[in-house]
mmCIF file of the N, C-alpha and C atoms, coordinates in Angstrom:
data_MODEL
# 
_entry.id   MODEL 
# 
loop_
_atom_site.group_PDB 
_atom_site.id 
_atom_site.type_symbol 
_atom_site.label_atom_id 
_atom_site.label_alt_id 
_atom_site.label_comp_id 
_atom_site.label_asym_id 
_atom_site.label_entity_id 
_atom_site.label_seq_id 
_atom_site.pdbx_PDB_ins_code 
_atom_site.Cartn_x 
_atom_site.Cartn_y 
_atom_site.Cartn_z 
_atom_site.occupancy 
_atom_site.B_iso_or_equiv 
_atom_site.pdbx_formal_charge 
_atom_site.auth_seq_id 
_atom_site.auth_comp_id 
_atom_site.auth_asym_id 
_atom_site.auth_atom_id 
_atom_site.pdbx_PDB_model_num 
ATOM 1   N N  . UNK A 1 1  ? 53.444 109.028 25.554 1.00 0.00 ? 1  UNK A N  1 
ATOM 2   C CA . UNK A 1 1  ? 52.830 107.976 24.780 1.00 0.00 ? 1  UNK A CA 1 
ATOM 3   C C  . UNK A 1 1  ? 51.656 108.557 24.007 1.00 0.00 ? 1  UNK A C  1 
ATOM 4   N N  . UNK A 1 2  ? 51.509 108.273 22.687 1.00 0.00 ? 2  UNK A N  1 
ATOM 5   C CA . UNK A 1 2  ? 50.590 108.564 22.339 1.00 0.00 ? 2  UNK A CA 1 
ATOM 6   C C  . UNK A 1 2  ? 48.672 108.026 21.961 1.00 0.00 ? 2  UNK A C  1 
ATOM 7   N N  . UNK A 1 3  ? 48.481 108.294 23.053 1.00 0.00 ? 3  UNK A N  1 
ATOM 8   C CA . UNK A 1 3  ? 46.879 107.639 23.613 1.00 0.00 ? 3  UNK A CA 1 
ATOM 9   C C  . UNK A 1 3  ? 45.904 108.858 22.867 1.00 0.00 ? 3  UNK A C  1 
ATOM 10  N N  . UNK A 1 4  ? 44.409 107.820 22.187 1.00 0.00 ? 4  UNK A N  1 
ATOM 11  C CA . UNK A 1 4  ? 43.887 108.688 21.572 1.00 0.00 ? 4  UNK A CA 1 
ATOM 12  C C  . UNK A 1 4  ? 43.744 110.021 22.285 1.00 0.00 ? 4  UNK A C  1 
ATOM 13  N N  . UNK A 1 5  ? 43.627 110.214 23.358 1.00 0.00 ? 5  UNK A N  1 
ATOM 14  C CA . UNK A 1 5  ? 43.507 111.857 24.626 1.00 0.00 ? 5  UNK A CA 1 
ATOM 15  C C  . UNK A 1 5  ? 44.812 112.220 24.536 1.00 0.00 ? 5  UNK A C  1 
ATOM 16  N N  . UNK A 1 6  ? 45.764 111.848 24.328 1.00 0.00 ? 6  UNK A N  1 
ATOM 17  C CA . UNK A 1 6  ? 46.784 112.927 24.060 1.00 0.00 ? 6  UNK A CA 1 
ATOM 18  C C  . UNK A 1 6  ? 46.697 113.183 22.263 1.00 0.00 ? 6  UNK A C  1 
ATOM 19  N N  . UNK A 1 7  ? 47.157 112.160 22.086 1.00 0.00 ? 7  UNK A N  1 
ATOM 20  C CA . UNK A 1 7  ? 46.694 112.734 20.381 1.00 0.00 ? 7  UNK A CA 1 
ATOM 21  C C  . UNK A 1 7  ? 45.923 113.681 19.814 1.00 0.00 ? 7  UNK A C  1 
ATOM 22  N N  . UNK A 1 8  ? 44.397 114.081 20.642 1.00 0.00 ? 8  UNK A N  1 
ATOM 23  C CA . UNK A 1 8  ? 43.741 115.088 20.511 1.00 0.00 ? 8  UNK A CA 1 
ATOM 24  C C  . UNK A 1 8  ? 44.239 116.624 20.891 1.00 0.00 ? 8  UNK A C  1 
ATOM 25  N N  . UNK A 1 9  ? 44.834 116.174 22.351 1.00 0.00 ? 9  UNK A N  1 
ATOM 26  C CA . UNK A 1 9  ? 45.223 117.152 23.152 1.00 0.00 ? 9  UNK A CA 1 
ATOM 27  C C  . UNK A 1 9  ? 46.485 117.872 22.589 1.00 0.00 ? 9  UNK A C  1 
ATOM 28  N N  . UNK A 1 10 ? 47.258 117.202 22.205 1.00 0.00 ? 10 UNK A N  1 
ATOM 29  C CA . UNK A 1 10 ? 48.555 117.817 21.427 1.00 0.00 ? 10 UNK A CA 1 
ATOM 30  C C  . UNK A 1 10 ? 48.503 117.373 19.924 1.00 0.00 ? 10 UNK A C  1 
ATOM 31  N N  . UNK A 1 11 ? 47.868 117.971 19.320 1.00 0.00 ? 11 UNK A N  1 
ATOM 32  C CA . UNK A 1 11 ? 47.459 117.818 17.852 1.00 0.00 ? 11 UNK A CA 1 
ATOM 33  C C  . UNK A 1 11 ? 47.276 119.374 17.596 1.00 0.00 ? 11 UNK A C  1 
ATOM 34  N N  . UNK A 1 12 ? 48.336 119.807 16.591 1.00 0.00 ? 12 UNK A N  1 
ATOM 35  C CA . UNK A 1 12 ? 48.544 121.252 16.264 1.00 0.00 ? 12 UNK A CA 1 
ATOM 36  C C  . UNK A 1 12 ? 47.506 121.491 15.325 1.00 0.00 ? 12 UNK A C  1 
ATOM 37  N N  . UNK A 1 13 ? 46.919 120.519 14.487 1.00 0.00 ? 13 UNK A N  1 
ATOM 38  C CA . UNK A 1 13 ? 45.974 121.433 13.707 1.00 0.00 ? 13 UNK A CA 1 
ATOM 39  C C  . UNK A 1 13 ? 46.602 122.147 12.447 1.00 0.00 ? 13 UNK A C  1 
ATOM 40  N N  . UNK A 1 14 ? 46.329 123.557 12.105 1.00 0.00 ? 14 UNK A N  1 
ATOM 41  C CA . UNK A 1 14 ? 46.836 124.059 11.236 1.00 0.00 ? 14 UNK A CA 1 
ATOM 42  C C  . UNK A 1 14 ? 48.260 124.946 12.174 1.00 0.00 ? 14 UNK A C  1 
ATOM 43  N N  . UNK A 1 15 ? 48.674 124.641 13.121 1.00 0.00 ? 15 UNK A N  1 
ATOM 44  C CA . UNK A 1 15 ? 49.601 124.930 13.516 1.00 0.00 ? 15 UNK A CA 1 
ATOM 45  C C  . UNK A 1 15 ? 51.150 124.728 12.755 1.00 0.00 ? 15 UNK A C  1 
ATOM 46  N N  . UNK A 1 16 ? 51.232 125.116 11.622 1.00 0.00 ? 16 UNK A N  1 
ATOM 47  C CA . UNK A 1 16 ? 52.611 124.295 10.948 1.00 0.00 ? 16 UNK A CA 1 
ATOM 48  C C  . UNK A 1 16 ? 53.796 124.663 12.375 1.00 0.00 ? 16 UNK A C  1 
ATOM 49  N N  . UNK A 1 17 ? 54.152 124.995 13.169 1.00 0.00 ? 17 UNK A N  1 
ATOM 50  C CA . UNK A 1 17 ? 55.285 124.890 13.988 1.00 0.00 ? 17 UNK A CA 1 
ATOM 51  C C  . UNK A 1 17 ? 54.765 125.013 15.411 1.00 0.00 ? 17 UNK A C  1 
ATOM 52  N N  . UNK A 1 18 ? 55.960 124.550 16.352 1.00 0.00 ? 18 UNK A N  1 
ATOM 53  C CA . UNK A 1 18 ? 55.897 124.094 17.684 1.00 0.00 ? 18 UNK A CA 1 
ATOM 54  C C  . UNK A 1 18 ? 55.349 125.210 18.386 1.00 0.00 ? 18 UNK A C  1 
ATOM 55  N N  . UNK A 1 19 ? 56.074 126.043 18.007 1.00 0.00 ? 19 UNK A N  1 
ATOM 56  C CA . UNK A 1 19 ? 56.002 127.369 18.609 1.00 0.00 ? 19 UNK A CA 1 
ATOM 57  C C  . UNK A 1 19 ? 54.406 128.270 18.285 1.00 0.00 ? 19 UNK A C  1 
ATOM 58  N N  . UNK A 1 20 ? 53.705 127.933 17.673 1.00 0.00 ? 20 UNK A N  1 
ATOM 59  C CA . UNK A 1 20 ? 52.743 128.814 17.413 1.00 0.00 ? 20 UNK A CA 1 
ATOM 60  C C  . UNK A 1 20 ? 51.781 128.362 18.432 1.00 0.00 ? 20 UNK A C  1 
ATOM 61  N N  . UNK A 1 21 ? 51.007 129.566 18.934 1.00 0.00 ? 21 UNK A N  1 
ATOM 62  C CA . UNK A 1 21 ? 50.472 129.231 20.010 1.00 0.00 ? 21 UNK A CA 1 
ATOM 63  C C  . UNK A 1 21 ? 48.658 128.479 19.807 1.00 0.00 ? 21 UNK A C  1 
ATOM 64  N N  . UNK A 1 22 ? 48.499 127.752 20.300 1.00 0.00 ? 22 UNK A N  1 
ATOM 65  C CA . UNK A 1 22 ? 47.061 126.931 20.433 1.00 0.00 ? 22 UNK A CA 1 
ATOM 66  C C  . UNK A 1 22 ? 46.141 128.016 20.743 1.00 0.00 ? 22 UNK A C  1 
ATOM 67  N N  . UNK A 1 23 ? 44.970 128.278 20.269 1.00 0.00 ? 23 UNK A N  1 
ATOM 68  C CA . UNK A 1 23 ? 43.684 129.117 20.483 1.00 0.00 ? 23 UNK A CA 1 
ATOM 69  C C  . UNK A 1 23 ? 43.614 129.265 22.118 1.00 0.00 ? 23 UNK A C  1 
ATOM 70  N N  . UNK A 1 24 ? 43.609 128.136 23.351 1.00 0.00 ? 24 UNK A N  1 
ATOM 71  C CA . UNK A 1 24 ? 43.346 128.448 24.627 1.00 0.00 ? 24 UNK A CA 1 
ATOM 72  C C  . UNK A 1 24 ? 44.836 129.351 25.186 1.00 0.00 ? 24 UNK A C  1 
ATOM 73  N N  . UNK A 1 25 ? 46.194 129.227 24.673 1.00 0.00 ? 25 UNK A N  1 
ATOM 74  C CA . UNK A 1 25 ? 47.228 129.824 24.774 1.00 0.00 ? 25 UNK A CA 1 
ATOM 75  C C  . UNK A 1 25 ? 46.669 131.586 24.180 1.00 0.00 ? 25 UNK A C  1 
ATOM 76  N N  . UNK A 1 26 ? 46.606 131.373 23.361 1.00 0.00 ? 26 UNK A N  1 
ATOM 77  C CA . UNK A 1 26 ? 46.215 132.897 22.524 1.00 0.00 ? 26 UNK A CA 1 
ATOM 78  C C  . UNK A 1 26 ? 45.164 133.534 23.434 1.00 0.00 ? 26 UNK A C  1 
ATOM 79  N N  . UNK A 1 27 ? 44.474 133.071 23.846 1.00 0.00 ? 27 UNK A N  1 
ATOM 80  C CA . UNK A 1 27 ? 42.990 133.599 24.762 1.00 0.00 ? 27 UNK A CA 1 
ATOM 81  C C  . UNK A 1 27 ? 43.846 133.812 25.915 1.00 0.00 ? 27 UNK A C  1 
ATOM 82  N N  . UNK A 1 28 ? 44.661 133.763 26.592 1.00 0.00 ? 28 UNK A N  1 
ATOM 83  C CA . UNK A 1 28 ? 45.636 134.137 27.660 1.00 0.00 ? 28 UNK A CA 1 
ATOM 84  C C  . UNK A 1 28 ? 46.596 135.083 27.305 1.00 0.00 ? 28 UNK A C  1 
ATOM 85  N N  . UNK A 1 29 ? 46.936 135.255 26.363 1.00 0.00 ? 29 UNK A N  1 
ATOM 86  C CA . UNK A 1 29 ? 48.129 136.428 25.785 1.00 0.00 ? 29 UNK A CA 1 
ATOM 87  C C  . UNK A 1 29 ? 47.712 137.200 25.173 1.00 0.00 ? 29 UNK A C  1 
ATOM 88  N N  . UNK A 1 30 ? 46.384 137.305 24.399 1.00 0.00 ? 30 UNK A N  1 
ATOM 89  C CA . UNK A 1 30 ? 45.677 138.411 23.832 1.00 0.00 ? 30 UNK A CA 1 
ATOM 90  C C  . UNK A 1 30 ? 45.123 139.414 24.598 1.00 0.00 ? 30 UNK A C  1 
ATOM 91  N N  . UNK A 1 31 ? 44.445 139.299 25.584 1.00 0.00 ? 31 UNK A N  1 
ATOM 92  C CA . UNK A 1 31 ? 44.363 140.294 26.875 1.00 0.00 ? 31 UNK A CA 1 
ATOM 93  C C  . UNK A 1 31 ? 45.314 140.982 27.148 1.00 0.00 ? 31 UNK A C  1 
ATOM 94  N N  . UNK A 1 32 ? 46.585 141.172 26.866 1.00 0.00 ? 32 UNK A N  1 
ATOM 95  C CA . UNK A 1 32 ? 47.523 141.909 27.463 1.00 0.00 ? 32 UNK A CA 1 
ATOM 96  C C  . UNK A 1 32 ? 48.424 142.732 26.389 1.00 0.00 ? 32 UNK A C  1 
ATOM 97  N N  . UNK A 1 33 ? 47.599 142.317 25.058 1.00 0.00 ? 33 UNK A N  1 
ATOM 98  C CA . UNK A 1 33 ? 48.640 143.179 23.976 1.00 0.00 ? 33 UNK A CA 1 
ATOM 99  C C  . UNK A 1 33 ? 47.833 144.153 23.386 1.00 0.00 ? 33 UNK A C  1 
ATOM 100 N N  . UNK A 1 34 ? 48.373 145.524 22.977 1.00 0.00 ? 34 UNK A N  1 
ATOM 101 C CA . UNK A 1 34 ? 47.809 146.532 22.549 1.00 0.00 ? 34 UNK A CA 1 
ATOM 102 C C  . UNK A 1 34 ? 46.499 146.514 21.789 1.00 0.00 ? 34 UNK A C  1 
ATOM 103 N N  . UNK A 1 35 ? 45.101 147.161 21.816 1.00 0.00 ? 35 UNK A N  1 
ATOM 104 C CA . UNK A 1 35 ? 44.522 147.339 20.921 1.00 0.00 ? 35 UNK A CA 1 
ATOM 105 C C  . UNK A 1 35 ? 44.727 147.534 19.707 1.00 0.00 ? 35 UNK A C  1 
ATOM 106 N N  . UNK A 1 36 ? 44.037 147.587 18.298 1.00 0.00 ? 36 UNK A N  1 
ATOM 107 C CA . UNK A 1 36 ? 44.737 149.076 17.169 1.00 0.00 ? 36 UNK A CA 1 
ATOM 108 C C  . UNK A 1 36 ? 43.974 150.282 17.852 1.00 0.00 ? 36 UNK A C  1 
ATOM 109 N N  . UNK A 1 37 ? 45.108 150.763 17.151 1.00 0.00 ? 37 UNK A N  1 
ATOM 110 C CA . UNK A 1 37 ? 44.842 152.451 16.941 1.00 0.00 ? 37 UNK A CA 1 
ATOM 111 C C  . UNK A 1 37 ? 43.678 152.351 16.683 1.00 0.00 ? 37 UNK A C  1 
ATOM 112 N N  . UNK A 1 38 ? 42.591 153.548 16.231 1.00 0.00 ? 38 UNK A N  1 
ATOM 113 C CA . UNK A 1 38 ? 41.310 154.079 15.764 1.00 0.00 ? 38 UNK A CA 1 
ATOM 114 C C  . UNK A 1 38 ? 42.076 155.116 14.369 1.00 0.00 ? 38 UNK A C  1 
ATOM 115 N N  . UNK A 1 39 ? 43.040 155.385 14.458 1.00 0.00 ? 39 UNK A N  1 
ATOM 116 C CA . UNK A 1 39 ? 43.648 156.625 13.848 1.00 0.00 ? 39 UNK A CA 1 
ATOM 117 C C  . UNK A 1 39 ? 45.089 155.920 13.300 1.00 0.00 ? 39 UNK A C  1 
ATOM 118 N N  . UNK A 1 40 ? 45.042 156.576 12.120 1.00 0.00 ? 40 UNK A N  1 
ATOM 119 C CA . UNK A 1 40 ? 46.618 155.605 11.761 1.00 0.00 ? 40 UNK A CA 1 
ATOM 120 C C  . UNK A 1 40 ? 46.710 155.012 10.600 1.00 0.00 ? 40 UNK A C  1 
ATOM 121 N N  . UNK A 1 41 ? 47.785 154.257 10.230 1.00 0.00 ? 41 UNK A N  1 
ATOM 122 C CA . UNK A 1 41 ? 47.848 153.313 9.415  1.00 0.00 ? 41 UNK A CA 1 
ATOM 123 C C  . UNK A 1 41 ? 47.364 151.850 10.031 1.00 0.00 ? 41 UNK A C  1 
ATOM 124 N N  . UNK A 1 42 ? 46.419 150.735 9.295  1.00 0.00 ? 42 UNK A N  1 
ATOM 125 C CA . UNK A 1 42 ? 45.504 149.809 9.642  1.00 0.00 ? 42 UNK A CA 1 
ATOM 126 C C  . UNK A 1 42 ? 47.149 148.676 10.107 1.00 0.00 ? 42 UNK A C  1 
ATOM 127 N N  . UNK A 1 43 ? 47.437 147.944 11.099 1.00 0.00 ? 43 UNK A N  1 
ATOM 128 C CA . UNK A 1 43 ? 48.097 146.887 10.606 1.00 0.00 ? 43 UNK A CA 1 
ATOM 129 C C  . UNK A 1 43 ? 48.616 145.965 9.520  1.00 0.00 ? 43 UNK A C  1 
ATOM 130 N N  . UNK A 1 44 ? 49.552 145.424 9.645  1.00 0.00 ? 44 UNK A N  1 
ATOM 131 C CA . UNK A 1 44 ? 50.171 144.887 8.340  1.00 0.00 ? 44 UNK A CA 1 
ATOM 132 C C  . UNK A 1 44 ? 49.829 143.152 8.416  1.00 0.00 ? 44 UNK A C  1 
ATOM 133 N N  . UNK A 1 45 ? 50.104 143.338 9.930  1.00 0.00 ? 45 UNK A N  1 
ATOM 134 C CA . UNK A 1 45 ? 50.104 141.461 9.994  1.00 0.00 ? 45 UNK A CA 1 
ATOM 135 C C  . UNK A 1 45 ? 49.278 141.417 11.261 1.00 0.00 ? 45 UNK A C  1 
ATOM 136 N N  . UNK A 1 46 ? 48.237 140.317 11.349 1.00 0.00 ? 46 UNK A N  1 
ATOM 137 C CA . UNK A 1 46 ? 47.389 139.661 12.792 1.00 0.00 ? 46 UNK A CA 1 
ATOM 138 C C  . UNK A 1 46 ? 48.693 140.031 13.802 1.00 0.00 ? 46 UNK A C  1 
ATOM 139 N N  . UNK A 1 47 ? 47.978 140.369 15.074 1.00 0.00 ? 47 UNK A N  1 
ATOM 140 C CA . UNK A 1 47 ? 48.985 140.079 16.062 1.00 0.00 ? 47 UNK A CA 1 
ATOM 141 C C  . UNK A 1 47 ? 48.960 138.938 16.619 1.00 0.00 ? 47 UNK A C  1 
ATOM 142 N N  . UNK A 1 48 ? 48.274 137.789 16.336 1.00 0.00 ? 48 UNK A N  1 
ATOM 143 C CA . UNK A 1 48 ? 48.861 136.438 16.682 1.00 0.00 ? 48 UNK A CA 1 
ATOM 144 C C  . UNK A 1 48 ? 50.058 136.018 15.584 1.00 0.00 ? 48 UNK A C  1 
ATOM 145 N N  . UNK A 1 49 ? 50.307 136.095 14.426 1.00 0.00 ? 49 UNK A N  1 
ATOM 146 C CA . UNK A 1 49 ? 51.253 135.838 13.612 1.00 0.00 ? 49 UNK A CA 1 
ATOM 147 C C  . UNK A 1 49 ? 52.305 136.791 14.212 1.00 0.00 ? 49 UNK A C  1 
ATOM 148 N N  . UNK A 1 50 ? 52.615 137.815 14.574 1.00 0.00 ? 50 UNK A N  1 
ATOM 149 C CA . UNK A 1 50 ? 53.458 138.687 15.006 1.00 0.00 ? 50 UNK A CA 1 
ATOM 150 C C  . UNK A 1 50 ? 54.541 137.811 16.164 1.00 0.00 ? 50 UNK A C  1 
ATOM 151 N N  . UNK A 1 51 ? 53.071 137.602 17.165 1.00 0.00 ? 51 UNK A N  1 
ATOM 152 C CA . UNK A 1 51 ? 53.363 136.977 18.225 1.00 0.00 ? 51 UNK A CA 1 
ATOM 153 C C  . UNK A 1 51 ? 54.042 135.320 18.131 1.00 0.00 ? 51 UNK A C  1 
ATOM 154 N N  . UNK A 1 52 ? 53.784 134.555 17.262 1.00 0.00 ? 52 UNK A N  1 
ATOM 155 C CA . UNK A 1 52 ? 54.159 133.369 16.833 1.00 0.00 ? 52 UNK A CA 1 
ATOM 156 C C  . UNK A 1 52 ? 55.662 133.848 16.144 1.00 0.00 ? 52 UNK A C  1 
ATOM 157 N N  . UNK A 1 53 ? 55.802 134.843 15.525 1.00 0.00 ? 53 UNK A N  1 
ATOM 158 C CA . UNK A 1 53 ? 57.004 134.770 15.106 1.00 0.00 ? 53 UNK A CA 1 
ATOM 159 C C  . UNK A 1 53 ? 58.081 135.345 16.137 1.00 0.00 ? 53 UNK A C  1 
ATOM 160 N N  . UNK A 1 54 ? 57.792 135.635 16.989 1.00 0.00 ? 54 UNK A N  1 
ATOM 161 C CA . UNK A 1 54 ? 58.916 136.361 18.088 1.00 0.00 ? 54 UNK A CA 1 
ATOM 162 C C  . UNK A 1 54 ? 58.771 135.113 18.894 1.00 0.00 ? 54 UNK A C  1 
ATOM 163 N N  . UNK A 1 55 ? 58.012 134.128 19.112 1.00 0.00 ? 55 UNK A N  1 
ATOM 164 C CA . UNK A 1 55 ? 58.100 133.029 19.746 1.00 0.00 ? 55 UNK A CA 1 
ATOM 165 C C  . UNK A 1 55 ? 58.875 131.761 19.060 1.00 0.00 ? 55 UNK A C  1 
ATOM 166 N N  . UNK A 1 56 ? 59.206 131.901 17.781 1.00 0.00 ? 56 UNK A N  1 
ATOM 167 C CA . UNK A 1 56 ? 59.672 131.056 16.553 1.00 0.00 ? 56 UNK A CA 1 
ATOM 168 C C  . UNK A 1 56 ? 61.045 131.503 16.827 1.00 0.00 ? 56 UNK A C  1 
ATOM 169 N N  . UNK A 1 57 ? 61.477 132.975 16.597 1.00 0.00 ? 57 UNK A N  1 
ATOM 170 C CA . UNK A 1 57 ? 62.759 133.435 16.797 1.00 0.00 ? 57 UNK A CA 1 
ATOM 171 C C  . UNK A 1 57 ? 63.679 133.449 18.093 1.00 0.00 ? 57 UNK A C  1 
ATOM 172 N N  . UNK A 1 58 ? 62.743 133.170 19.003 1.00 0.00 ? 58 UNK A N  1 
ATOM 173 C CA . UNK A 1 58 ? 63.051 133.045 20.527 1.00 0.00 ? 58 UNK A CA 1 
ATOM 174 C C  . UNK A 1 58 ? 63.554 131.445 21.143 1.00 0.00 ? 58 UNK A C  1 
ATOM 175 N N  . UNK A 1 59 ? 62.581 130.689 19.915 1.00 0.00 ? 59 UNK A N  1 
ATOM 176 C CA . UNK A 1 59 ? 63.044 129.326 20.680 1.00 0.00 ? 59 UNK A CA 1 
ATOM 177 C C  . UNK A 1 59 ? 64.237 128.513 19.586 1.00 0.00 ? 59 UNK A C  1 
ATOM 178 N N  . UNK A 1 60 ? 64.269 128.577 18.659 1.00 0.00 ? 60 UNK A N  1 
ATOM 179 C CA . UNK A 1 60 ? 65.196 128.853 17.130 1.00 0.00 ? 60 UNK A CA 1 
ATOM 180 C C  . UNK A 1 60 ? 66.186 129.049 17.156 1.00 0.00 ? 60 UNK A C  1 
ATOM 181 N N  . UNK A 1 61 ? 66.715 130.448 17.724 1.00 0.00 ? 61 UNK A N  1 
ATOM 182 C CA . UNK A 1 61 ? 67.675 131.522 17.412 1.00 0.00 ? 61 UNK A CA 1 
ATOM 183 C C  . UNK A 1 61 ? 68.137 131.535 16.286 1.00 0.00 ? 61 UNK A C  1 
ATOM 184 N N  . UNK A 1 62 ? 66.683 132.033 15.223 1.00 0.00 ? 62 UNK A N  1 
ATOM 185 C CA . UNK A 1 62 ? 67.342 132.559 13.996 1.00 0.00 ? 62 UNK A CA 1 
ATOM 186 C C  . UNK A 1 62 ? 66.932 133.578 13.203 1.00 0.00 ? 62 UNK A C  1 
ATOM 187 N N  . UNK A 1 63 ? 67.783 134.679 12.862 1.00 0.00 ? 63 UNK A N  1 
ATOM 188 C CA . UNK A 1 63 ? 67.347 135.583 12.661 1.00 0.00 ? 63 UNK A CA 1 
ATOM 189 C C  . UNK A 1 63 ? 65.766 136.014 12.222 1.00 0.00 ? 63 UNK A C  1 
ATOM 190 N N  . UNK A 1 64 ? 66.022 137.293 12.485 1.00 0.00 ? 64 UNK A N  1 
ATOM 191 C CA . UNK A 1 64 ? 64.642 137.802 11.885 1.00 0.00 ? 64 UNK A CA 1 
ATOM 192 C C  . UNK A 1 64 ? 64.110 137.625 10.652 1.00 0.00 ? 64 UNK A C  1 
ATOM 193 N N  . UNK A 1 65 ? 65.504 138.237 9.684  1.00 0.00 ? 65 UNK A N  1 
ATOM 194 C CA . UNK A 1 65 ? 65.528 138.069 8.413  1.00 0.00 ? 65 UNK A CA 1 
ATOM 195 C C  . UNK A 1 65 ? 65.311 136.869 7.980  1.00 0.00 ? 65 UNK A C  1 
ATOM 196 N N  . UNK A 1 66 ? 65.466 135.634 8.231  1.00 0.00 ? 66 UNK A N  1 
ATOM 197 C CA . UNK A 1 66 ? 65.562 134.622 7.943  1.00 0.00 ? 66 UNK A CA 1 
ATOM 198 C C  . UNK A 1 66 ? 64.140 133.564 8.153  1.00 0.00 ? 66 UNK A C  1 
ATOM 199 N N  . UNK A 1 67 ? 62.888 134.199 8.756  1.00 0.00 ? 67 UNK A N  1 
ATOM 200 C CA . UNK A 1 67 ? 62.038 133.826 9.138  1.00 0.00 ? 67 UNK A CA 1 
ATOM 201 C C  . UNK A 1 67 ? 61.415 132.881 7.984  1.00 0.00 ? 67 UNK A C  1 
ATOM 202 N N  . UNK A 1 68 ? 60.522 132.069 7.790  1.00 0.00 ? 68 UNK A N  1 
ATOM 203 C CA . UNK A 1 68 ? 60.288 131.546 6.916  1.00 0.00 ? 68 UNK A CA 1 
ATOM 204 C C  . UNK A 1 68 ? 58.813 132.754 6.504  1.00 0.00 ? 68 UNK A C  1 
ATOM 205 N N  . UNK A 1 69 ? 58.213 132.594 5.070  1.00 0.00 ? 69 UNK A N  1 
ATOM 206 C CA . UNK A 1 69 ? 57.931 132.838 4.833  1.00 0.00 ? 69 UNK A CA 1 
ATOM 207 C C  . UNK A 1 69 ? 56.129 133.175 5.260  1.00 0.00 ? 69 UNK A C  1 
ATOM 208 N N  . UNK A 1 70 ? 55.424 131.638 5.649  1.00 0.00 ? 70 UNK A N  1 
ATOM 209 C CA . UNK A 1 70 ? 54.328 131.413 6.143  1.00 0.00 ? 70 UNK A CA 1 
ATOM 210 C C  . UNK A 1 70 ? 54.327 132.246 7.395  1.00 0.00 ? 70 UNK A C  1 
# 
């Protein structure tokens, strides 16, 4: 049901899809994924967008190629 406390509580925000993870989600899964390099080529994409899209393709099942653009 939607009661103003859930409405807050599950309100994506700039979240355009289901799958992208909420800031207190991200603060739990960011601890456990690689630093960057110091040395190297700089990254291409945030690793929360990385991470949102293998979570998009996972719950979806649709290709990689096919990802939307955002």
């Amino acid at each position: 049901m939607w009661t103003p406390a859930a409405r807050v509580q599950l309100a994506r925000g700039s979240h355009p899809y289901a799958t992208c993870l909420t800031d207190t989600e991200w603060a739990v899964v960011a601890p456990f994924l690689p630093r960057p390099a110091h040395t190297g080529r700089p990254r291409s994409w945030p690793m929360r967008l990385v991470v949102d899209a293998i979570l998009y393709v996972l719950r979806t099942g649709c290709a990689w190629a096919h990802l939307p653009r955002e």
